[in-house]
C-alpha positions as CSV (number, residue, x, y, z in Angstrom):
1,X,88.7,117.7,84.9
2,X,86.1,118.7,87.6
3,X,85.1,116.6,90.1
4,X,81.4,116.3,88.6
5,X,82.6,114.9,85.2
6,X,85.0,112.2,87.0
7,X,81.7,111.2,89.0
8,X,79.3,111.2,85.8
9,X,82.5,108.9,84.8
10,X,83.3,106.6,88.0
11,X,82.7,103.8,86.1
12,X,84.8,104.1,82.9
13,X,88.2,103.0,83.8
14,X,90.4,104.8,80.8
15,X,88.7,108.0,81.7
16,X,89.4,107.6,85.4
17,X,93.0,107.0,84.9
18,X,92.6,109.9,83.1
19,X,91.3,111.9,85.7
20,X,94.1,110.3,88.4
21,X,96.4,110.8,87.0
22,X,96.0,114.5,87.0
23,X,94.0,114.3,90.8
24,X,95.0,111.2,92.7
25,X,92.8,112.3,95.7
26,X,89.8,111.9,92.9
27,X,90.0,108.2,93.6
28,X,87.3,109.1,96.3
29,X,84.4,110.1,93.5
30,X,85.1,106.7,91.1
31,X,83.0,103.1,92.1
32,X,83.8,100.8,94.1
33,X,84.9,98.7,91.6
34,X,87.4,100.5,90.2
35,X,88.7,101.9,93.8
36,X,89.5,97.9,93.9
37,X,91.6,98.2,90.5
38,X,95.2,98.0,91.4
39,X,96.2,99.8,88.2
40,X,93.9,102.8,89.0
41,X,94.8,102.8,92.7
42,X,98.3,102.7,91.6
43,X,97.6,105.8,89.2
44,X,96.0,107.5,91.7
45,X,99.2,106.9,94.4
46,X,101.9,107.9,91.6
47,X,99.8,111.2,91.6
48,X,99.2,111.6,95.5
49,X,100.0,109.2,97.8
50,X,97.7,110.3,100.2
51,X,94.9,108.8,97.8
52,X,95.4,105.8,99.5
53,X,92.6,106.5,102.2
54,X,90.3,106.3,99.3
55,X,91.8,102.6,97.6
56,X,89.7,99.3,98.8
57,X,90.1,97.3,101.8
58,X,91.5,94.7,99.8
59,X,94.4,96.6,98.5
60,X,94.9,98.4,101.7
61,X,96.1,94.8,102.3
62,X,98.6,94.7,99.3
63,X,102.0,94.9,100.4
64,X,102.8,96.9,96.9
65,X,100.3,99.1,97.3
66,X,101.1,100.4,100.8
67,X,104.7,100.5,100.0
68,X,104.0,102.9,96.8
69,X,101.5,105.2,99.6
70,X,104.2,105.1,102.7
71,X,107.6,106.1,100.3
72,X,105.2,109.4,99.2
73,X,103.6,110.1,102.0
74,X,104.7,108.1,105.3
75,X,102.1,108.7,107.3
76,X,99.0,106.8,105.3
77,X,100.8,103.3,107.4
78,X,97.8,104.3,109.0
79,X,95.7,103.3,106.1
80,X,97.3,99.7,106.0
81,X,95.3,96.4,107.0
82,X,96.3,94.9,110.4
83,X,98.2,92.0,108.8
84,X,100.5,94.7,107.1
85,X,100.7,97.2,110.6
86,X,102.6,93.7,111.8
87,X,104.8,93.5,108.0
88,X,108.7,94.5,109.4
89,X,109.8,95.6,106.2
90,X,106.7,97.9,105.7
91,X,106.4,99.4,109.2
92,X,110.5,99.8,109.1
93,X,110.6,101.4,106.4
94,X,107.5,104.1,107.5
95,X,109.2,104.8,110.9
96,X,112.7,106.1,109.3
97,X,110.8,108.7,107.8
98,X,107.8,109.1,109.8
99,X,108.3,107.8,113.6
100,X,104.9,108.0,114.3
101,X,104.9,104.6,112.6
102,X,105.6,102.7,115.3
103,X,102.0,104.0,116.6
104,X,100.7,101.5,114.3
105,X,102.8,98.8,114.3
106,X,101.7,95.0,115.7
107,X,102.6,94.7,119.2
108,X,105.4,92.4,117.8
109,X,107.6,94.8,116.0
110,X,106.8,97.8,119.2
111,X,109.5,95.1,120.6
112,X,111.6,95.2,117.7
113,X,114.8,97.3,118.7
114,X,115.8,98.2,114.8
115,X,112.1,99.3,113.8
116,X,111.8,100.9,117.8
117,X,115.4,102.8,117.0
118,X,114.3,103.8,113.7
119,X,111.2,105.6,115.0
120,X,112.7,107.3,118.2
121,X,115.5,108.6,116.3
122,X,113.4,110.0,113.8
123,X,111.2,111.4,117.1
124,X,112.3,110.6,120.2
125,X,108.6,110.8,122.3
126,X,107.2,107.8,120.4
127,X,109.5,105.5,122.8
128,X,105.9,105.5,124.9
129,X,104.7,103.1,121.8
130,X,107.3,101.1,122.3
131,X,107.4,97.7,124.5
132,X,108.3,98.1,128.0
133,X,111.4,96.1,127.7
134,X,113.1,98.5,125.0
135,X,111.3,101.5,127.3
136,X,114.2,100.1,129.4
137,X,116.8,100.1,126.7
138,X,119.6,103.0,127.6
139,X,120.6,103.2,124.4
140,X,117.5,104.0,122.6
141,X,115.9,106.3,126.2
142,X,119.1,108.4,125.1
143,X,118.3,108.7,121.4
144,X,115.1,109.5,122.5
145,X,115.7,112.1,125.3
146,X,118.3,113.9,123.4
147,X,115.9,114.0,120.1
148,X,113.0,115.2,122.6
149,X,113.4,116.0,126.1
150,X,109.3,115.0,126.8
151,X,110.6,111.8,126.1
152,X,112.1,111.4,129.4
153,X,108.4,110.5,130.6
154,X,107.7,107.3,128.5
155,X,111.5,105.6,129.5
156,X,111.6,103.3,132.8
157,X,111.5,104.1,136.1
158,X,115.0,102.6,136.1
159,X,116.3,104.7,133.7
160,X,115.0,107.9,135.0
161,X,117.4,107.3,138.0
162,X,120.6,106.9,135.1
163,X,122.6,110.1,135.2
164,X,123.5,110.3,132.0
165,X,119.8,110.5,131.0
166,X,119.4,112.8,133.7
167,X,122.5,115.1,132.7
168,X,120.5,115.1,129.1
169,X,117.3,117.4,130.7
């Protein structure tokens, strides 16, 4: 299918699942209705999860819908509404794989030690998103150095003085 037939067609649902389920990222050319269709944006993530840019506000705010995007493509947390950027299980589950999560977590779970370990051992430098009481957490500064020495900039002044750390750069 070509991009000009699935926008003749944005409006007729059977063809657009059609159409997704051969291009997900053609989810940008259908109405705004059906971008709003759970069933079509689903379609669309099973195909490529990185069509969830193009899926309605709304369902950017379904915690089903941003779990199908995030297990295919880790990085579209980005794409989630504010209330789910502070959802543990979601933001958790995005940082094991992608620790650039933690960039968009709530404030709240920055200060979560499981989701903040999950994310430096996956890469060490985003300890900087982290609260400043877990910057100060020797534990996860030497997860973080060891998996990236830059991250020796973003841990506490305290801990910059630990030898251990230091031994690690």
């Amino acid at each position: 299918m070509t991009q000009e037939e699935v926008i003749e067609n944005k409006n007729n649902k059977e063809f657009v699942l059609k159409a997704l389920s051969d291009n997900g990222k053609f989810l940008e050319l259908v109405s705004p209705e059906l971008q709003n269709d759970k069933e079509v944006v689903m379609t669309a993530l099973e195909q490529d999860p990185e069509s969830l840019e193009f899926a309605s506000t709304m369902l950017k705010n379904d915690k089903e819908v941003i779990l199908k995007g995030i297990k295919g493509a880790p990085w579209t947390i980005c794409y989630a509404s504010e209330k789910l950027r502070a959802d543990r299980e979601i933001i958790l589950s995005s940082c094991r794989t992608y620790g650039q999560a933690l960039y968009f977590a709530s404030e709240d779970l920055r200060a979560d030690r499981e989701v903040v370990k999950a994310a430096v051992s996956n890469k060490g430098i985003v300890i900087k998103y982290a609260s400043d009481e877990l910057r100060n957490d020797k534990e996860l500064a030497l997860i973080a150095v060891k998996q990236n020495k830059q991250s020796y900039h973003f841990i506490s002044e305290e801990l910059k003085q630990d030898e251990e750390i230091k031994a690690l750069l």
